[in-house]
Legacy VTK file of the C-alpha trace (Angstrom):
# vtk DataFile Version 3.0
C-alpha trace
ASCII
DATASET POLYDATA
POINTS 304 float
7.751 -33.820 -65.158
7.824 -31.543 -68.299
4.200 -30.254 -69.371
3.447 -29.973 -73.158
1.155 -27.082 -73.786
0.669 -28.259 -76.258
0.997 -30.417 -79.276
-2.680 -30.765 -79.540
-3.986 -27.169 -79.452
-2.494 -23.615 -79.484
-3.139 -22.717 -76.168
-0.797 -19.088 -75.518
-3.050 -17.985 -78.843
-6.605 -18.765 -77.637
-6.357 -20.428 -73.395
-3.574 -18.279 -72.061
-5.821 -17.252 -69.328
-7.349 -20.746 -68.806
-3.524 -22.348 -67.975
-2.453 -19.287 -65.746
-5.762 -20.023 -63.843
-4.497 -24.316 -63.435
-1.050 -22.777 -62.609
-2.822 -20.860 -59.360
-4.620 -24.033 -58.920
-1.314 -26.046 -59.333
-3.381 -28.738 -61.056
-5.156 -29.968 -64.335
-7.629 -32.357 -65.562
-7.242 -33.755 -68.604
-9.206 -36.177 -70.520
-8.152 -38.890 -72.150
-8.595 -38.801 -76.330
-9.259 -42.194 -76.929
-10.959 -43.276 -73.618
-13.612 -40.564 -72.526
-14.459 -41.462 -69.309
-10.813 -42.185 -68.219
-9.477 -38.715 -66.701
-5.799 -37.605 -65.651
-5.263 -35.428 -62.398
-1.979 -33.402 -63.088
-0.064 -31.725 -60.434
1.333 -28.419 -62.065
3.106 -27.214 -58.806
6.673 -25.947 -59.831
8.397 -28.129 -57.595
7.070 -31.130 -59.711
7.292 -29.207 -62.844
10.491 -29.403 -64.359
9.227 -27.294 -67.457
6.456 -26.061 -69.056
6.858 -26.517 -72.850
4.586 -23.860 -75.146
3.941 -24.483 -78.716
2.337 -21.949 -80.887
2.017 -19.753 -83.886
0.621 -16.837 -82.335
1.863 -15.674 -78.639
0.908 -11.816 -78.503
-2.273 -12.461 -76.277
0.256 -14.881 -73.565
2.766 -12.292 -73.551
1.591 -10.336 -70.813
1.079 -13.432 -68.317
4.970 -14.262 -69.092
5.665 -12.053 -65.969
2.665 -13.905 -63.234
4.375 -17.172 -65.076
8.040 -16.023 -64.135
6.936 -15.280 -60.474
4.990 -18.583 -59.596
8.465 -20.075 -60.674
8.199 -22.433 -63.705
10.491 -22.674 -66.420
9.346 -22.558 -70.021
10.282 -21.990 -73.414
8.656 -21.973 -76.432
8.378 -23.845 -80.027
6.975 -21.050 -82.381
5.832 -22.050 -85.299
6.607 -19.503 -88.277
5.766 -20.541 -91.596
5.634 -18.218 -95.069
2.222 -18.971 -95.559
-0.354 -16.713 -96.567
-4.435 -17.991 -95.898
-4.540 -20.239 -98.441
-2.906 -22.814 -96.107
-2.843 -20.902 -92.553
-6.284 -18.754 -92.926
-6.555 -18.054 -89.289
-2.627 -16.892 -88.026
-2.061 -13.253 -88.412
-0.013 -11.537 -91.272
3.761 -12.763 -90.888
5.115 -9.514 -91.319
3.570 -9.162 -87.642
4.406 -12.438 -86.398
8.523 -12.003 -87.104
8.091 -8.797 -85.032
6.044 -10.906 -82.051
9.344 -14.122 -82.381
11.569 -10.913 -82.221
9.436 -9.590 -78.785
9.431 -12.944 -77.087
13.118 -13.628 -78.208
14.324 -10.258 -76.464
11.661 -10.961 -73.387
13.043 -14.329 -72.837
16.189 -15.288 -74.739
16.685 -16.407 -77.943
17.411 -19.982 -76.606
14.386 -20.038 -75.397
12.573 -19.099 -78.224
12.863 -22.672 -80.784
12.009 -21.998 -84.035
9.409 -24.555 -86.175
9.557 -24.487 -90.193
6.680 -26.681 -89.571
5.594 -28.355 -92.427
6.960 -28.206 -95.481
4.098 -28.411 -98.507
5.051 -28.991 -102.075
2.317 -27.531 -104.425
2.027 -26.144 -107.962
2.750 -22.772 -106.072
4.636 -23.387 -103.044
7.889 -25.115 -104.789
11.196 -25.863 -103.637
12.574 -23.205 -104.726
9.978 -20.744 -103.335
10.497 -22.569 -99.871
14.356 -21.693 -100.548
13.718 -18.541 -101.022
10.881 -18.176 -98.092
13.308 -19.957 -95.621
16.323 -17.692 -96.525
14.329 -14.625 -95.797
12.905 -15.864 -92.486
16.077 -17.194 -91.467
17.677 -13.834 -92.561
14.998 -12.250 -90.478
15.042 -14.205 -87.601
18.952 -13.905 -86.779
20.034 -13.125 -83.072
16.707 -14.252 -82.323
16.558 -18.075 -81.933
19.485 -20.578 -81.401
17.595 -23.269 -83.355
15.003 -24.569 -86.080
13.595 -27.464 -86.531
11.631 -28.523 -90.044
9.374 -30.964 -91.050
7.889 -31.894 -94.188
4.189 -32.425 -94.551
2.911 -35.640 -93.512
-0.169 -37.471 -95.259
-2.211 -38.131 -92.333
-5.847 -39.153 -93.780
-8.045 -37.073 -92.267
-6.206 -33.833 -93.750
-6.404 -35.302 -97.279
-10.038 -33.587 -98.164
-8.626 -30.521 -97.456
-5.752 -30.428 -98.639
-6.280 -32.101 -102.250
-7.352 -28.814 -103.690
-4.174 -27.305 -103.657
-3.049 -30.676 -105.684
0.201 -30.693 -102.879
2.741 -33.706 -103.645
5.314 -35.511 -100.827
8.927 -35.474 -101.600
10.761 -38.430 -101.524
14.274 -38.737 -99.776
16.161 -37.172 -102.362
14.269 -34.008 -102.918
14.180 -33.701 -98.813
17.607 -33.757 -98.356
18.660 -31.348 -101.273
15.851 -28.843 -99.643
17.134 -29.380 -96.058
20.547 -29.007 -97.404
19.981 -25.681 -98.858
18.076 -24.660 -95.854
20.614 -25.652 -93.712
23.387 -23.660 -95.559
21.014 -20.702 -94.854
20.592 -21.134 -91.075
24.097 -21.587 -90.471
24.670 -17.914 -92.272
22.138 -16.732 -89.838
23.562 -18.437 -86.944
21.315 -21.041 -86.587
21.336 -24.719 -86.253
18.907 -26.628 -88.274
17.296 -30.152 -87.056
14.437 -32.436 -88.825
11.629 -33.660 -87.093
10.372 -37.507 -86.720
11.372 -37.944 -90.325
13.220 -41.508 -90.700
16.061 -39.864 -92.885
19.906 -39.465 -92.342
20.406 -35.730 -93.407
24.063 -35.679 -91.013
26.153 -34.959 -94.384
24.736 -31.835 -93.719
25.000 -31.226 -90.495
21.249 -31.966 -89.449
20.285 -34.012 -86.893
17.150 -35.480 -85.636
15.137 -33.099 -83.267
14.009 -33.120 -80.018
11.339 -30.532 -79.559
10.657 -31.689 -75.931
14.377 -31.939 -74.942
15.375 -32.827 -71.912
18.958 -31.027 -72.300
17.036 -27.697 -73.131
14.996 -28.271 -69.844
18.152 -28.742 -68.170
19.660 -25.755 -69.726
17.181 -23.041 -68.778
16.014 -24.770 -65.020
19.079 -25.471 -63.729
17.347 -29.343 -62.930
18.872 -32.790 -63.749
16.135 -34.611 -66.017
18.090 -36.514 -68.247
18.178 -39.235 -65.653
14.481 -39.282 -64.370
13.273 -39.214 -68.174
12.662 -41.828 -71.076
12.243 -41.891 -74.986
8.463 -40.690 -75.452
6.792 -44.094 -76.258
3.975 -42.433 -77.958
6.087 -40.472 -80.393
7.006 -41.961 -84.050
10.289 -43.812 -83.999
12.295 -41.257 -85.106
11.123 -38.491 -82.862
13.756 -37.743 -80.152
11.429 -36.034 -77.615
11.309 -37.564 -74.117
8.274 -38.007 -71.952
5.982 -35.547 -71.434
2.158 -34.709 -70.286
0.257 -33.019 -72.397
-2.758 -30.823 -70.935
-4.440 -29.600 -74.410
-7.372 -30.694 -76.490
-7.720 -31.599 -79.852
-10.144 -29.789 -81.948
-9.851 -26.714 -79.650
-7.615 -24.699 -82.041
-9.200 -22.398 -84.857
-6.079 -20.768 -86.807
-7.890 -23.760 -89.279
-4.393 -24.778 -90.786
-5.388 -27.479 -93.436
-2.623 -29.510 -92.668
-3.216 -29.687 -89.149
-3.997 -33.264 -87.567
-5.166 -32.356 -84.293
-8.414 -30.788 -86.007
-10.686 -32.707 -87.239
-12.860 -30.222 -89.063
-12.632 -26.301 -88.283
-16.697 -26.864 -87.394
-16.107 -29.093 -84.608
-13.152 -26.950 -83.411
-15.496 -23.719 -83.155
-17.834 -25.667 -81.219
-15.388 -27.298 -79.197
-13.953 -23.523 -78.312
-17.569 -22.461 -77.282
-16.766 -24.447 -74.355
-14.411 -22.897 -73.480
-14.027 -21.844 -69.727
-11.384 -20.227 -68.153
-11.831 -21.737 -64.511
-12.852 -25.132 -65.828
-10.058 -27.363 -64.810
-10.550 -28.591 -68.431
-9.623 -27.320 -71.173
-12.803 -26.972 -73.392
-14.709 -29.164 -71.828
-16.335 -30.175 -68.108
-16.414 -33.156 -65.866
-20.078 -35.103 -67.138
-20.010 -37.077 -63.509
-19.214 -40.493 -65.297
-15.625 -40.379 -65.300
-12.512 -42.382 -63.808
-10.341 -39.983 -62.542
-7.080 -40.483 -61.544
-3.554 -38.822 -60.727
-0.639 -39.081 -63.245
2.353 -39.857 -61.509
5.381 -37.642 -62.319
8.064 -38.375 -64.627
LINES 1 305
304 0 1 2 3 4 5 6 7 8 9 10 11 12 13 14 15 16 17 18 19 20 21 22 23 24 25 26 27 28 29 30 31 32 33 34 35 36 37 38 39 40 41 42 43 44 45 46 47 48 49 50 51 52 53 54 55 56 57 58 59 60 61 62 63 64 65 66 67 68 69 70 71 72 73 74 75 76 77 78 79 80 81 82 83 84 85 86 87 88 89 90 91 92 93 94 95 96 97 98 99 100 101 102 103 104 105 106 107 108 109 110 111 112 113 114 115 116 117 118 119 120 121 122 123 124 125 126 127 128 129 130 131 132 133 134 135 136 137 138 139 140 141 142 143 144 145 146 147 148 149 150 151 152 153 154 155 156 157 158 159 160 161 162 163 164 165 166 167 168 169 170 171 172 173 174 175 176 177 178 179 180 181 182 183 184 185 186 187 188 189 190 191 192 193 194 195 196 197 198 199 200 201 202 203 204 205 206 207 208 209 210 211 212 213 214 215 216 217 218 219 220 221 222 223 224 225 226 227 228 229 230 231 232 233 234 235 236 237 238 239 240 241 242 243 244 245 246 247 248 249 250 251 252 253 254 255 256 257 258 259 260 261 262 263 264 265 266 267 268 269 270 271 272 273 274 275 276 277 278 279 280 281 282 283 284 285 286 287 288 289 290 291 292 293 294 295 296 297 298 299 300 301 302 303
């Protein structure tokens, strides 16, 4: 079974301690979004654990558990997040001057092919243009050599309930032929750096330039750094958009939990409910922002 930790909130930034606490435990509780009272039971010992997978934008408070994380025995890498933007789109994630120095950390603590590198999304305003994004994603690339194997990017996707807060910045989608010109370009500037660029769950054949679809929970990764066959015991993710590669996983996070308050972000529905939500927040609950209310259905997710 590979754990996603997680799509739906940025827990190394703000629950580090919370998941080291269900790693003692060896188990979570995890509720399910669109039926309340219907609960999961997760076994997080490592010999069901095949990998723990970490997304965030903002790892310096989770770096020191690394070590307790190493010697309970779970694998893990990460997908870190590291966009050029300033607070105008990203007003809660630290200056990026700071966060190149933190991939840098992690990438020298771990290995850089552990450390996967999101460009994650793209957004085409008045101000943030292709050609600043070429010239962003040259300089981060540039930055980032030696210190991650792979990137994947994304470009922005129009989910509704991030349209109020985005239409201020009057942001426009590409269509196929401005996407593949931009990930050509970008492309051309990972390879210089030594890095291998992939899309993400965007229906688009960019292979003329040597992209391929993604797979940010990738079962030959999982392989690669546990030393485990999964490939076999593992599917397609069914709850993924067609084009997204990854293969099964369970994810233990919550949404509205996370306050970097990212406009673009779809697992928040307002940055209000989020700071609620995180006043919840205890670390020896075995849920993540939330309790057990004494109503629910609670069963244990079998492995996969």
């Amino acid at each position: 079974m590979i754990i996603s930790a997680s799509r739906r909130t940025d827990i190394p930034a703000f629950f580090g301690e919370w998941l080291v606490n269900r790693l003692r435990a060896g188990e979570v509780l995890v509720r399910n979004p669109m039926q309340s009272k219907q609960v999961s039971r997760i076994l997080l010992t490592p010999e069901r654990v095949d990998a723990l997978v970490f997304w965030t934008k903002n790892p310096e408070n989770f770096l020191s558990s690394l070590p307790e994380i190493d010697l309970l025995g779970y694998s893990y890498y990460f997908l870190f997040t590291l966009t050029p933007y300033d607070a105008t789109l990203e007003p809660g994630v630290p200056d990026k001057t700071k966060m190149v120095e933190l991939f840098r950390q992690l990438s020298r603590l771990i290995g850089p092919e552990r450390v996967v590198w999101r460009y994650d999304p793209v957004v085409l305003t008045h101000r943030f243009t292709p050609a600043w994004h070429t010239a962003a994603f040259s300089r981060l690339a540039g930055e980032l050599s030696g210190s991650t194997e792979r990137c994947i990017i994304s470009f922005l996707d129009d989910y509704r309930k991030i349209r109020s807060r985005m239409r201020p910045l009057n942001y426009t989608l590409p269509d196929k032929g401005l996407m593949g010109e931009l990930s050509g370009q970008f492309a051309a500037d990972a390879a210089r750096s030594g890095i291998t660029l992939y899309t993400c769950s965007h229906d688009i054949d960019l292979s003329s330039h040597g992209i391929m679809h993604s797979r940010c929970i990738d079962a030959a990764l999982v392989e690669q750094i546990s030393g485990r066959s999964v490939s076999r015991r593992v599917k397609k993710a069914k709850s993924q958009r067609h084009a997204c590669g990854c293969v099964e996983s369970r994810d233990i996070g919550g949404y509205s939990t996370c306050t970097h308050g990212c406009l673009y972000c779809y697992a928040v529905s307002s940055q209000e409910k989020a700071c609620s939500n995180r006043r919840l927040y205890d670390p020896l609950s075995p849920m993540l922002c939330d309790h057990l209310r004494g109503d629910e259905i609670i069963t244990t997710a079998l492995s996969s």
